[in-house]
C-alpha positions in Angstrom: -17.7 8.0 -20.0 -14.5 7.6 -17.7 -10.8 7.6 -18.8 -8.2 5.3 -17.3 -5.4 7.3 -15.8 -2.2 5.5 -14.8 -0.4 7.6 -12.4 2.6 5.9 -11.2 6.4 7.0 -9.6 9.0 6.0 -11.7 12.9 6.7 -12.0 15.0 8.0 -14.8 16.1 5.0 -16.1 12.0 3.9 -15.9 11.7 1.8 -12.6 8.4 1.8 -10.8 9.2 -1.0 -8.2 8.5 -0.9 -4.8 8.5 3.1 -4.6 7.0 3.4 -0.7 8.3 1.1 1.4 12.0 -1.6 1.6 9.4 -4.4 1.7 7.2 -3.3 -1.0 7.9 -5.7 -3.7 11.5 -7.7 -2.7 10.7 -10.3 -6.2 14.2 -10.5 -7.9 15.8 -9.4 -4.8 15.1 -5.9 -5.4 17.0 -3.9 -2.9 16.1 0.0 -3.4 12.7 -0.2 -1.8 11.4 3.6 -0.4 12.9 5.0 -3.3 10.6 7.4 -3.4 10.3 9.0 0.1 12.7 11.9 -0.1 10.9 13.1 -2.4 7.0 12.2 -1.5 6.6 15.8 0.9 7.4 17.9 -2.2 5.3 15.7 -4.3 2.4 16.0 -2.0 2.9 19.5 -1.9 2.2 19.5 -5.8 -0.8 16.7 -6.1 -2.6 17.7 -3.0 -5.6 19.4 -4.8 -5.7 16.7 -7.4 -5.7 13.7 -4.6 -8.3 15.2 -2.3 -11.0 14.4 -4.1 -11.6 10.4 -3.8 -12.0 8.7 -7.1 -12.2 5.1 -8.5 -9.4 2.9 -8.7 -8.4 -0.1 -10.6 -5.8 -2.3 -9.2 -4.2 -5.7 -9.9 -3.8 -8.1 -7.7 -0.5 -7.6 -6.3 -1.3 -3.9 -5.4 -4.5 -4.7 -4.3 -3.1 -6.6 -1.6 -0.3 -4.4 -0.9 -2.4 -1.5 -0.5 -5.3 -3.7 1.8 -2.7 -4.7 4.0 -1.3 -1.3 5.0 -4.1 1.1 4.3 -6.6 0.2 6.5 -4.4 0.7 9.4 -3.0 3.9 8.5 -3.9 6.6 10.8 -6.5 9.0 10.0 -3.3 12.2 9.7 -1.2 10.3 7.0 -2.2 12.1 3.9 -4.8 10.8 1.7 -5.5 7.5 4.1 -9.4 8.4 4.4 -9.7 9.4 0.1 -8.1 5.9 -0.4 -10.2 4.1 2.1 -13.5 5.4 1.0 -13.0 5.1 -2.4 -14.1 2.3 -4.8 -11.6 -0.1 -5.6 -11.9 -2.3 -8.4 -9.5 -5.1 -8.4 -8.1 -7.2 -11.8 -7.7 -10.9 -10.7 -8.7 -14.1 -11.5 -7.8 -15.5 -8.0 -10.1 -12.7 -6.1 -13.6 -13.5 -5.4 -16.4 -11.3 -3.5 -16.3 -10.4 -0.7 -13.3 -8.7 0.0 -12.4 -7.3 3.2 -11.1 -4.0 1.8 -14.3 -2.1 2.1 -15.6 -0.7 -0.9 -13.4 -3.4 -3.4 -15.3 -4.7 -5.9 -13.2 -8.1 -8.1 -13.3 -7.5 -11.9 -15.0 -11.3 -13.5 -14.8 -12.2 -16.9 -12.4 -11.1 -19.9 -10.3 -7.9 -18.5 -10.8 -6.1 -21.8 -14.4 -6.5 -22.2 -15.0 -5.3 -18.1 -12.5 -2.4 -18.0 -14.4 -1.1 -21.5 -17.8 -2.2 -19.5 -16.4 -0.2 -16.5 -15.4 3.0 -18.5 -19.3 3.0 -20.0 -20.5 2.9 -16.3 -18.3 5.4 -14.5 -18.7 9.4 -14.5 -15.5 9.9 -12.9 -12.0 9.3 -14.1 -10.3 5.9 -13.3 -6.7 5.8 -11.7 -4.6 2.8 -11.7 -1.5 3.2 -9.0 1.0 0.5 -9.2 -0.3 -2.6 -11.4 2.9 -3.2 -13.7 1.1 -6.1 -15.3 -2.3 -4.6 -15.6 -1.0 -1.7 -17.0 0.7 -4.0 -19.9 -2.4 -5.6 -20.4 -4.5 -2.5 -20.8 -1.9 -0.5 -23.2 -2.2 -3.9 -25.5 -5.8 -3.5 -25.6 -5.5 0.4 -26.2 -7.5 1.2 -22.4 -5.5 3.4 -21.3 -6.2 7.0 -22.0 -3.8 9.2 -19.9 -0.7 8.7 -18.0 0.4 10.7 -15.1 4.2 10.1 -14.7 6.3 11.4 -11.2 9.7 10.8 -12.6 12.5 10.9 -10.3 15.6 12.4 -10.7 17.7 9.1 -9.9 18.9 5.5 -11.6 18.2 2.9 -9.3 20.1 0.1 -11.9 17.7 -2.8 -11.3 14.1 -3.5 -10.7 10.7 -3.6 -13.0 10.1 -0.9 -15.3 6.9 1.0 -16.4 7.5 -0.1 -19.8 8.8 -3.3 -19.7 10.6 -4.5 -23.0 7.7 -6.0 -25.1 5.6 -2.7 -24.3 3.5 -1.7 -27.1 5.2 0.9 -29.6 3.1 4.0 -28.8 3.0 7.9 -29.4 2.6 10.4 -27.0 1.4 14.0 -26.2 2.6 16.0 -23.1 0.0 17.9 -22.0 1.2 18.8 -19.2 4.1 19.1 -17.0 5.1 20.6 -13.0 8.4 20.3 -11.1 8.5 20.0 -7.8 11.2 21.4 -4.9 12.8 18.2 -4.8 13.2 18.2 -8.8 10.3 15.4 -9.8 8.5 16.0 -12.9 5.2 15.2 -13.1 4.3 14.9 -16.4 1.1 13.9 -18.1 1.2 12.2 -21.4 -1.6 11.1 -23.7 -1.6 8.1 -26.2 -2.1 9.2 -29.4 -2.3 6.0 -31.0 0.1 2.9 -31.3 2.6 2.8 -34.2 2.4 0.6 -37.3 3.9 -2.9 -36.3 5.6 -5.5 -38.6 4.4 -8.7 -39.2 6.0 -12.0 -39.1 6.2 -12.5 -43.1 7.7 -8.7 -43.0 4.4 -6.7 -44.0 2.8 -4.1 -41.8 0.0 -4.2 -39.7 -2.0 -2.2 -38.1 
């Protein structure tokens, strides 16, 4: 059975918008896109071994076409273009229909819970999700995902969409693991260990 790994760049203050690029993701005028590329030569440094290898992903929409608009016309020497083209891509939409142009990009149908559990059964290799704010929210609701690989970056942007967005379900964590790079990014891995008791409307708790 495969786990759903969300590995994602995010800043101290817990931004993960538009990391690569100025035009990334401009919604509410976000003006810090690239954030991430002063640091993205000691990070690859770090995740080489762990990227080589290609393995599923799981993408929302937005990423999804992010990613199919640039990937496919990187060239063969920018790092990790052929492990990302090659692999399969699963995509969470309800706008997406087969075929899509992005080879090997399969759309998720139905209810998302009931696929990405369907998914998990069928799949012998871990699934990463890159990007996807609001898949990500979806999944944690619905107790999906099972690890989180976090590159946090040692600055505060001040604006911009966050990893865990206010309304975020109240969850505990274990750090199994942790490396810092040259550039002082900590990539840290965290794994749920189950969602904290909630309180109902009428003031009792739920589980």
């Amino acid at each position: 059975m495969a786990r759903i790994v969300v590995f994602n760049n995010v800043t101290l203050d817990g931004v993960m918008q538009a990391p690569g690029r100025p035009d990334e993701d401009r919604r509410g005028d976000f003006e810090h896109g690239g954030w991430g590329q002063p640091y993205a030569e000691s990070v690859f440094a770090v995740i080489a071994d762990r990227a080589a290898t290609p393995k599923p992903l799981l993408l929302g929409r937005r990423t999804y076409e992010d990613f199919a608009s640039v990937w496919p016309h990187m060239p063969d020497d920018i790092p990790y273009t052929s492990v990302i083209n090659n692999c399969r891509k699963y995509v969470a939409s309800t706008t997406l229909s087969e075929p899509l142009e992005w080879n090997n990009s399969v759309p998720l149908t139905g209810d998302l819970a009931t696929a990405v559990a369907k998914l998990k059964e069928q799949e012998n290799e871990d699934i990463t999700v890159l990007g996807s704010g609001e898949l990500i929210q979806s999944l944690m609701k619905d107790g999906l995902v099972d690890e989180y690989v976090l590159l946090i970056h040692p600055l505060v942007l001040g604006s911009g969409r966050h990893h865990f967005p206010a309304g975020s379900p109240l969850t505990n964590f274990d750090l199994v693991d942790s490396v810092t790079t040259t550039t002082g990014v900590i990539i840290a891995t965290y794994r749920p260990v189950g969602q904290a008791v909630a309180s109902s409307s009428d003031g009792r708790n739920t589980q």
